[in-house]
N, C-alpha and C positions, 0 to 999 in steps of 0.2 A: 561459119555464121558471122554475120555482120551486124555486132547489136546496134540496138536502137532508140536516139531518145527523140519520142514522139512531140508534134507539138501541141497536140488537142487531144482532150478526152473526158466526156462526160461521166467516169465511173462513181466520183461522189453522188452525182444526181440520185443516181441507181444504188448506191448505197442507203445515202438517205430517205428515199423511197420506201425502198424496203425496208427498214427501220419502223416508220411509220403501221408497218403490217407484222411489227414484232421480231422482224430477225435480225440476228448479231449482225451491224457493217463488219466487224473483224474478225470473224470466224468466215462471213462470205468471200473477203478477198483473199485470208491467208490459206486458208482449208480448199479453197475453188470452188464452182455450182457451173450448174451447164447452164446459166441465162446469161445473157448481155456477152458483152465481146470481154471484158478485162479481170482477173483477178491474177496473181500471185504466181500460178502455179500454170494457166496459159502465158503468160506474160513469158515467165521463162521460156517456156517449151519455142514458143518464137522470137526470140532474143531482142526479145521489148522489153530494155533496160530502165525505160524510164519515160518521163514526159511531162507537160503543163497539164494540171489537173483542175479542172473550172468547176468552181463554185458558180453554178449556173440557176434562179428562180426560176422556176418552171409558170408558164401563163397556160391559165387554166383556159381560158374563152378560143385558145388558137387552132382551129380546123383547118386540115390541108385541104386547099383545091382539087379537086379532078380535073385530070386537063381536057379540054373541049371537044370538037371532030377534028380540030385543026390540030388538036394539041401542045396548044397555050393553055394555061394559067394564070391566077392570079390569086394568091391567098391573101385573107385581108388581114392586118396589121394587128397585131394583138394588142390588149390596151396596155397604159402607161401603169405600172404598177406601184402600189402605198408600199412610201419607204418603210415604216414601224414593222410589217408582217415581210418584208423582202429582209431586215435588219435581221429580224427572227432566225427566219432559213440558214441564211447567208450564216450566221455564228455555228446554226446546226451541224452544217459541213464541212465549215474549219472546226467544231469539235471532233468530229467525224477524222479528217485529215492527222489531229493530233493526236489522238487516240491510236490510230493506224501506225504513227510514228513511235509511240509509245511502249507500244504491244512491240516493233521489232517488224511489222508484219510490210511495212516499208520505212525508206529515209525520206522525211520531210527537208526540203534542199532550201540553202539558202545561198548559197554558193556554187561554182562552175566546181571549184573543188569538191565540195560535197557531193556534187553527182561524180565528178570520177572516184571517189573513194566509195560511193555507194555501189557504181556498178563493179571495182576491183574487185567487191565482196560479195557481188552478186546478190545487190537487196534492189527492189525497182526506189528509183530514185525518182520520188513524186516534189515538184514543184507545182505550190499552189497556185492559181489564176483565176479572174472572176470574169466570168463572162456576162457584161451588162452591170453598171455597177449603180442600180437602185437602191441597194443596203449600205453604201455608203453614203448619200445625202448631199445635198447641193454645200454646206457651206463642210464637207472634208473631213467631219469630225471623228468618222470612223476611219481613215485611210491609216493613220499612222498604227494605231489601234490591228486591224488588220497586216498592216507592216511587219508590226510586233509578232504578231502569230504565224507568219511564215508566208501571205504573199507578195509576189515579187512578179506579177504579170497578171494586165486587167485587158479588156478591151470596157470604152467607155459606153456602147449601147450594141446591145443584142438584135433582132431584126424588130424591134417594136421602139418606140421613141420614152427616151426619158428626160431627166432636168439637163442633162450633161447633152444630146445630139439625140440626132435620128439613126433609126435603124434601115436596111432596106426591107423589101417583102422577098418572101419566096414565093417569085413569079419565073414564066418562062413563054417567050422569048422578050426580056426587058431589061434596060440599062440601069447600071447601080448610080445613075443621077435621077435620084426617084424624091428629091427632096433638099429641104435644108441641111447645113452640118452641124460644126458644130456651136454650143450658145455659150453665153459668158462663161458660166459654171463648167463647161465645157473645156473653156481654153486654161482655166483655172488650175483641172483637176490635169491636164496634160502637162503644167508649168510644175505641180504639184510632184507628178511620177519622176518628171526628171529632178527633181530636186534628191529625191529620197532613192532612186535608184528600182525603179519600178518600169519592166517592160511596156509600152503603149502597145495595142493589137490592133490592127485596121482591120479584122476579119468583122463583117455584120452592117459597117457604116455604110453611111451614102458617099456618093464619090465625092459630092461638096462638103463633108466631112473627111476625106480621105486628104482632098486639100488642104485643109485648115487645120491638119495635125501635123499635115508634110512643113505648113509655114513657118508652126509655134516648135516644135520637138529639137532635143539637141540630139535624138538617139538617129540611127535606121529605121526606117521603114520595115513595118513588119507587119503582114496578115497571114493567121498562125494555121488558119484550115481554108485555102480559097484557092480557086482553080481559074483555067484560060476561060478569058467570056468568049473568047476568037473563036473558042472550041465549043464551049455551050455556054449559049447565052443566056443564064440566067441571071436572074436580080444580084446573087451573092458572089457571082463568079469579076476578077479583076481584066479590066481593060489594057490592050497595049502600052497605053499612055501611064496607065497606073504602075504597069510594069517596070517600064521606062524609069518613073520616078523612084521605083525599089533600087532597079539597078543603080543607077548615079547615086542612092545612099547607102551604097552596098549592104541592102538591108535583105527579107528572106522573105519569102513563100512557101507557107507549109503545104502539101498536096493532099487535100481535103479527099479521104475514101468515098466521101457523100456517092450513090450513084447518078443523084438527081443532077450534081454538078459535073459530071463525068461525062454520061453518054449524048450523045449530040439532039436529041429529042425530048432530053430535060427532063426523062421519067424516072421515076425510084421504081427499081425495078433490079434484085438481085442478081439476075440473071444477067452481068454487066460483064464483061470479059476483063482481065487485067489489062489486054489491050489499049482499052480504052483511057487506062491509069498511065500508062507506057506515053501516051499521045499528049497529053497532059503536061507529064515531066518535059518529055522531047521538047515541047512549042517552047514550055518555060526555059529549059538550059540554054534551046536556042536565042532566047531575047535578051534574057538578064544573064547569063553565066552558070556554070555547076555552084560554085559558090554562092549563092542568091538561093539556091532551091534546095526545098528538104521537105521534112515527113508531117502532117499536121492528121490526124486518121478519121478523128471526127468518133472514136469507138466511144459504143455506148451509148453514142447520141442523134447516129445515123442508120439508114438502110446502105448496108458496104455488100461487095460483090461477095457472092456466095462461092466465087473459087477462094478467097482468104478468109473468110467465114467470124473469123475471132482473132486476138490475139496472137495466139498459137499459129498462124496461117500469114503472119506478117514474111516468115523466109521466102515465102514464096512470091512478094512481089519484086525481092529482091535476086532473086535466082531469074525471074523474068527480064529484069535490068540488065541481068547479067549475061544473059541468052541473046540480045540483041547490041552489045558488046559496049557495056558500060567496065571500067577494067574498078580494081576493086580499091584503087585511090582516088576515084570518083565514087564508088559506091559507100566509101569511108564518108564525105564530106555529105554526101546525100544524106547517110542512113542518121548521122550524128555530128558530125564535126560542125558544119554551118550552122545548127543550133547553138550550139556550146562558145562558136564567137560570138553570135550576137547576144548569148545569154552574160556573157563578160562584157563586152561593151555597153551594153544598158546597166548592169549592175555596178560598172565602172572598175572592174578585176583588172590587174597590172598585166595578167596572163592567163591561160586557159590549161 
């Protein structure tokens, strides 16, 4: 088995969700339930060691498109969300997270060490991340605050626009230059992560933001769940040229399970073959290097192919890697290692 630290995962959303309708978050992940893709006990079962765990606000007003006779889309933009009730959530889930850390039921990571001393002992090794950072506020006041609590990876705008930049839309077939990047508060809050040792995510922005974090940032480039646009052109999927700029900062791309980003007709449609996840890796190893590319799943916050179903089903993309002759020290760097450098380089770790 080749475990694995994932780069994306919506399972707090889904915790706290749930919550809201009365049930324990810590009993759901450690004990297991047959909904959503992630708890404790699938995670094991397919040696999903670990991952970036996003504090993600959910927008209430955002309706997915149907796509047309031609089969384009265009979802419209969700609106900009009030920081005070995004503040709210946001604390909810990192209670949520520490709680979970608490109980034993995982290890809250702050360190590259701490995730290999978590997975030596076989507890999932969750590092927090915010996806979209509304609960932080334009003038920063909560970031150190948040710091303090355990996260260590943000990306600055989800696919709707806040005070920090724009997001793109989930559209198909359209380029992630769907808008401005990023605004003053913006280049602030990026000056801000690297000061404190905080991952930047390019997963979500516009590609005029994608620039203007590649100008300001002293870290890698990184977008934690986002696939080839060469391959399907959707709004969230990254350009060759974006690519290009990962590779020159030997930065990473996490392989986004979405299937909307996958299959070449930009449908969410379970029925997606691993194939298509195969095609994906391939374009990427072959542009930016085995090093540059890794695992981002999107669990919990996407429609993923129904041959890997959950967590539990993640061996089986690598046994697929493996079948079409990926050898298993490229499977190592895939499944976990390329994370684990760039999560020491942005954290500023002497070593991994």
């Amino acid at each position: 088995m080749q475990f694995v630290f994932d780069g994306h995962n919506d399972v707090l959303l889904r915790l706290w969700t749930h919550s809201k309708d009365g049930s324990d978050p810590i009993a759901e992940f450690a004990d297991g339930t047959t909904v959503g893709h992630i708890d404790a006990r699938r995670a094991k079962a397919g040696g999903l060691s670990g991952g970036l765990c996003a504090i993600y606000i959910p927008s209430g007003d955002l309706v997915f498109a149907d796509p047309d006779a031609d089969g384009s889309y265009v979802t419209p933009m969700a609106a900009p969300l009030d920081p005070l009730p995004s503040l709210a959530i946001a604390t909810e889930m990192a209670a949520i997270a520490l709680r979970l850390d608490q109980a034993g039921a995982w290890r809250l990571c702050r360190t590259v060490k701490d995730i290999r001393g978590a997975m030596a002992e076989e507890i999932f090794a969750a590092v927090m991340h915010m996806e979209g950072c509304e609960a932080i506020g334009a003038d920063l006041s909560a970031l150190e605050a948040f710091y303090a609590a355990g996260l260590r990876s943000l990306g600055p705008v989800w696919s709707r626009h806040n005070v920090f930049g724009h997001g793109v839309p989930f559209a198909f077939p359209m380029s992630p230059d769907t808008g401005p990047g990023l605004t003053d508060a913006g280049y602030a809050l990026v000056r801000e992560c690297n000061r404190l040792g905080i991952l930047v995510d390019l997963a979500h922005i516009t590609e005029k933001g994608f620039w203007d974090v590649a100008k300001t940032t002293d870290q890698p480039l990184v977008a934690s769940h986002s696939n080839a646009h060469a391959l399907t052109p959707v709004a969230r999927n990254l350009t060759d040229r974006q690519l290009d700029a990962i590779r020159e900062s030997r930065g990473l791309v996490g392989i986004n399970y979405a299937t909307a980003m996958l299959r070449p007709d930009g449908r969410s449609d379970s029925d997606t073959p691993i194939a298509d996840m195969i095609r994906h890796i391939d374009h990427l190893v072959n542009r930016i290097g085995i090093d540059c590319v890794a695992l981002g799943s999107d669990f919990d916050g996407a429609t993923i192919p129904e041959e890997i179903g959950d967590a539990a089903g993640n061996q089986k993309l690598i046994a697929a890697l493996r079948e079409v002759g990926y050898g298993e020290a490229d499977l190592t760097k895939l499944a976990r290692e390329n994370w684990l450098r760039i999560l020491a380089q942005a954290w500023r770790e002497d070593c991994v």
